[in-house]
SESE-812638 format. One line per field, with one value per residue (C-alpha): residue number from 1; chain; z negated, x negated, y negated. Coordinates in Angstrom, 1 decimal. Example, Ala and Ser with C-alpha at 12.3 -4.5 7.8 and 13.67 -1.06 7.14 Angstrom:
// residues 2
nr c(1:2) $
kette c(A:A) $
w c(-7.8:-7.1) $
u c(-12.3:-13.7) $
v c(4.5:1.1) $
END
This chain:
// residues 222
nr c(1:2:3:4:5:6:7:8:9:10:11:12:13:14:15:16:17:18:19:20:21:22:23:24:25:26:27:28:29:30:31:32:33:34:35:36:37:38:39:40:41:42:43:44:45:46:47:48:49:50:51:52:53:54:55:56:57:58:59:60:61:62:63:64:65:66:67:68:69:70:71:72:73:74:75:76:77:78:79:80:81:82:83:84:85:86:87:88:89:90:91:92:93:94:95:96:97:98:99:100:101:102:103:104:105:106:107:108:109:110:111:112:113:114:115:116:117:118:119:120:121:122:123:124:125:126:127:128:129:130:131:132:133:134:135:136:137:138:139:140:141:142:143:144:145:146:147:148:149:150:151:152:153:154:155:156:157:158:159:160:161:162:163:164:165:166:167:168:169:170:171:172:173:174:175:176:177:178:179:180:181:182:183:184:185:186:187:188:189:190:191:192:193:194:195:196:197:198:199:200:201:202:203:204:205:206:207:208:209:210:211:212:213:214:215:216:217:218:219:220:221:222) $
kette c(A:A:A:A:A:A:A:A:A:A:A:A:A:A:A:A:A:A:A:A:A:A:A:A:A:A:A:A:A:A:A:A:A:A:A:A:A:A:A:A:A:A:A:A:A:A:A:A:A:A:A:A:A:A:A:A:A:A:A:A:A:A:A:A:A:A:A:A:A:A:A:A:A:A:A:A:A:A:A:A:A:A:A:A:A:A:A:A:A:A:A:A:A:A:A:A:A:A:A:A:A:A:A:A:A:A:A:A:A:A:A:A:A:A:A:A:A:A:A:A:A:A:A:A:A:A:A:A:A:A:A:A:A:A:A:A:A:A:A:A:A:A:A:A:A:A:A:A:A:A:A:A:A:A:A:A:A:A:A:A:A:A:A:A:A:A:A:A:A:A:A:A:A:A:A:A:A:A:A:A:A:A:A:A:A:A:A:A:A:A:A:A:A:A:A:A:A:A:A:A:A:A:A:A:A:A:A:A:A:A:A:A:A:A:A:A:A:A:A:A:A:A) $
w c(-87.7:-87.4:-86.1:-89.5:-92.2:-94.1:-94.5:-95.6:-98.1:-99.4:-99.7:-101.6:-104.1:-105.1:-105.3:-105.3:-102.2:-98.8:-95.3:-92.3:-89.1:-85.4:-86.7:-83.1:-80.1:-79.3:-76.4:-79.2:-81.9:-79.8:-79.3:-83.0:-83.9:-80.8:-81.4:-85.4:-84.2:-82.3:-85.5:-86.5:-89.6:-91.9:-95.1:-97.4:-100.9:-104.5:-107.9:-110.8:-113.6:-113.9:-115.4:-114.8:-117.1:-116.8:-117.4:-114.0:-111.9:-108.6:-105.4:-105.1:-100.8:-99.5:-95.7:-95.4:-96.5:-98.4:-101.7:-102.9:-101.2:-102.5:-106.2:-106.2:-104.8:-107.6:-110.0:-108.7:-108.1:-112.0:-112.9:-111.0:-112.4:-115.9:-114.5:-115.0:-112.3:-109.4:-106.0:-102.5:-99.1:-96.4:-95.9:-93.8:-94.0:-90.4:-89.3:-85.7:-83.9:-83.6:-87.4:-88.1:-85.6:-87.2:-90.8:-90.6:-88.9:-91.0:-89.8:-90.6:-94.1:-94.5:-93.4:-95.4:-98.6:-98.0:-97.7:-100.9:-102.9:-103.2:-103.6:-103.0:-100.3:-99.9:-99.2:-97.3:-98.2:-95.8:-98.5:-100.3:-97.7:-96.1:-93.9:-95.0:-93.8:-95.7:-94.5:-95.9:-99.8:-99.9:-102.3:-104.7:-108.2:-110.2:-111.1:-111.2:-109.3:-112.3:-111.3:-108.1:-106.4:-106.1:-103.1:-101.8:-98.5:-96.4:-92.6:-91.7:-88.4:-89.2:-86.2:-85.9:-89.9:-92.0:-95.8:-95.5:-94.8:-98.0:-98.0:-99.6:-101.7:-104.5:-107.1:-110.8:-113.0:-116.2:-115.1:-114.8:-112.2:-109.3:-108.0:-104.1:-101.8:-98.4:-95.7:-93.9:-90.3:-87.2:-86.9:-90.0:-93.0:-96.6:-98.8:-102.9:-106.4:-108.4:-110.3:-113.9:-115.3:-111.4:-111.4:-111.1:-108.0:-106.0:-102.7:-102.7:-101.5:-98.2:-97.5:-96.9:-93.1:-91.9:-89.1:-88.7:-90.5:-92.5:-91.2:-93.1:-93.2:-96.8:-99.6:-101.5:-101.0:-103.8) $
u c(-54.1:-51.0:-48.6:-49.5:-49.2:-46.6:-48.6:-51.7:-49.7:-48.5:-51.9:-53.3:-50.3:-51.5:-55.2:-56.2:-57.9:-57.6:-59.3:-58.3:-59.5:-59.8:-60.1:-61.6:-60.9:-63.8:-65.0:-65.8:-66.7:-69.5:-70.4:-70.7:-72.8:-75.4:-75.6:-76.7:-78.7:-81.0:-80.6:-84.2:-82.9:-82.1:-84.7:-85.2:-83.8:-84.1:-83.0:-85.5:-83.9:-86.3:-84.9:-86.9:-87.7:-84.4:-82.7:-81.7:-82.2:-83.1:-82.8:-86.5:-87.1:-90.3:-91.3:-91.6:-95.3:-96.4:-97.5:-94.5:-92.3:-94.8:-94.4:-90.2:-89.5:-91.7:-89.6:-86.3:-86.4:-87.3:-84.2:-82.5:-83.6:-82.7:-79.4:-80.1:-78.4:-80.9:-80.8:-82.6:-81.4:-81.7:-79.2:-78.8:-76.5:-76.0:-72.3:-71.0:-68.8:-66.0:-66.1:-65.7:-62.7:-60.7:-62.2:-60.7:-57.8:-54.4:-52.8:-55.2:-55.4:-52.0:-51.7:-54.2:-52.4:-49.2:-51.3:-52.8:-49.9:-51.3:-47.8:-50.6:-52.5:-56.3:-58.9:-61.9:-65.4:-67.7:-70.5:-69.3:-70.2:-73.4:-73.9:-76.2:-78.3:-79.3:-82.0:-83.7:-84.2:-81.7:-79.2:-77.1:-76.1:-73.1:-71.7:-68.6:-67.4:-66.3:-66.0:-66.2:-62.8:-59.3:-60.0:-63.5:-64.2:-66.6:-66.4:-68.3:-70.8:-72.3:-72.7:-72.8:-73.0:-72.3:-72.5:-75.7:-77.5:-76.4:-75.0:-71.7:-69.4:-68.1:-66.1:-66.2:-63.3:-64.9:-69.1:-69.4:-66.8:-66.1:-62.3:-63.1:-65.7:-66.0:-67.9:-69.1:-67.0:-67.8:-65.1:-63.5:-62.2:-62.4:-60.9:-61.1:-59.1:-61.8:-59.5:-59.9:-63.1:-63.2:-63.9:-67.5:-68.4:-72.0:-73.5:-75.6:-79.4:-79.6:-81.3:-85.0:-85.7:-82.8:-83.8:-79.9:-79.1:-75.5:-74.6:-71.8:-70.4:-68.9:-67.8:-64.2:-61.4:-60.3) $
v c(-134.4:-136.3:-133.2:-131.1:-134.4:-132.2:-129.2:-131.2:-133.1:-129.8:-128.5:-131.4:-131.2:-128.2:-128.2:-131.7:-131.1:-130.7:-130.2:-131.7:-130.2:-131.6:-135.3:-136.4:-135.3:-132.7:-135.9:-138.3:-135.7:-134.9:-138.0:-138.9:-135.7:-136.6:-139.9:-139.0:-136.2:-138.5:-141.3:-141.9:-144.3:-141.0:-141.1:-138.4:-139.7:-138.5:-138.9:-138.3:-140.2:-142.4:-145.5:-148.9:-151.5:-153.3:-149.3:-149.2:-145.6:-146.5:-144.0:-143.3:-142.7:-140.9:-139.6:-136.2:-134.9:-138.1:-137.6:-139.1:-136.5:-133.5:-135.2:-135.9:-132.5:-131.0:-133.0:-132.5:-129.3:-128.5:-131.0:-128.9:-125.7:-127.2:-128.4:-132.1:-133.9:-135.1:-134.4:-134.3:-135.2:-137.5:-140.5:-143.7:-146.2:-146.9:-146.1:-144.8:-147.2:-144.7:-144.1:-147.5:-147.8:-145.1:-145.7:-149.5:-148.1:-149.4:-146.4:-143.8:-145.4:-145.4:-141.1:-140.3:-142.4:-140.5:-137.2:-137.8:-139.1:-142.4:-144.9:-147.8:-147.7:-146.5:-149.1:-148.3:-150.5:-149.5:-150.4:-147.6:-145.1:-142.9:-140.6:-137.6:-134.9:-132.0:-129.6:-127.1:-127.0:-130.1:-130.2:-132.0:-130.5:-130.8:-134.6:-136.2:-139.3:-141.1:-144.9:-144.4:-144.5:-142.5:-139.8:-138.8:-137.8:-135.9:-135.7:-132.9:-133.2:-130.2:-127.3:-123.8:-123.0:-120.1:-119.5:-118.0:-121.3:-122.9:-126.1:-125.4:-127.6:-125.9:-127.5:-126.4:-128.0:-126.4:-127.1:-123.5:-121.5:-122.6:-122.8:-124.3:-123.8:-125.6:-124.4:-127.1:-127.2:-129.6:-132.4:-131.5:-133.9:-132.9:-135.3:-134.5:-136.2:-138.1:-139.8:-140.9:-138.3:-136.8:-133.3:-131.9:-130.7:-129.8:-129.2:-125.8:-125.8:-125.1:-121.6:-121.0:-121.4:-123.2:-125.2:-127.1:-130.1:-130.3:-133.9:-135.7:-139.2:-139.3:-142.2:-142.8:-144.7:-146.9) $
END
């Protein structure tokens, strides 16, 4: 990371975006991907709309063949189909101890300030983070990250995946064409401008009988 700072900074000056490759050492990246693969804390999460009676539009979490999960999937998925924004994937809040380490890292906030042009530096708020796991049928549609922070991020912990199993961030500055995909990438960094309005982006459904999980520890700096 560190011996290409000038080329990333380069990149995100012109696209607002950037991915940063190799951000462990393979030893620990490993390390970080078993250690979530074993995770049992990940729950399947969705967003119907459905305001309560205070107007507030909770996450709505379900275990995989209740009837919840049978009747959220039916509803998401026709949100979806209506582009409405919803979603469906799996999420826990528990963090690895060698994220937190570089996460809280003063000099790792301070790199990835200068990469993204930020004069004052990035604060991390670990509250403001997840990790998620998308499997098959998962997906996220298009949205914005208004409010949410200066720079997103999403460290990829995702193995051995091709375009072909879904899963793929796209970013549409208009709604409707996309100008950046991401191909999910082990030990890879993707951090992205959602400054002021933010810029709508997705996360494709992941293809009919994948049986890998796109793992990603993800949130925004403010």
């Amino acid at each position: 990371m560190f011996g290409q700072i000038e080329k990333y900074k380069e990149t995100w000056k012109n696209n607002r975006t950037v991915t940063i490759k190799d951000l462990f050492s393979e030893e620990d990246a490993n390390q970080i991907w078993q250690d979530y693969k074993n995770h049992k804390g990940f729950e399947p999460c969705f967003f119907t709309g459905e305001a309560e009676e205070d107007g507030s539009v909770p996450l709505r979490f379900a275990s995989k063949g209740s009837p919840n999960y049978t009747l959220w999937t039916t509803k998401v998925n026709e949100m979806n189909a209506n582009n409405e924004f919803t979603y469906r994937f799996s999420r826990t809040n528990w963090m690895h101890g060698l994220l937190v380490g570089l996460w809280r890292n003063e000099m790792f906030l301070s790199t990835i300030s200068y990469i993204t042009g930020e004069e004052e530096q990035l604060i991390w708020d670990r509250d403001r983070t997840f990790t998620s796991k998308y499997e098959e049928g998962d997906f996220l549609n298009r949205h914005t990250d208004h409010n949410h922070g200066r720079v997103a991020f999403v460290y990829q912990l995702t193995k051995d995946w091709n375009v072909q199993h879904g899963g793929l961030f796209h970013r549409l500055p208009d709604w409707q064409n996309v100008d950046k995909t991401v191909v999910p990438q082990f030990n890879q960094l993707t951090l992205f401008d959602v400054s002021g309005e933010g810029v709508p982006h997705m996360v494709t459904p992941v293809a009919n009988g994948i049986k890998n999980a796109r793992m990603g520890y993800s949130g925004w700096f403010s």
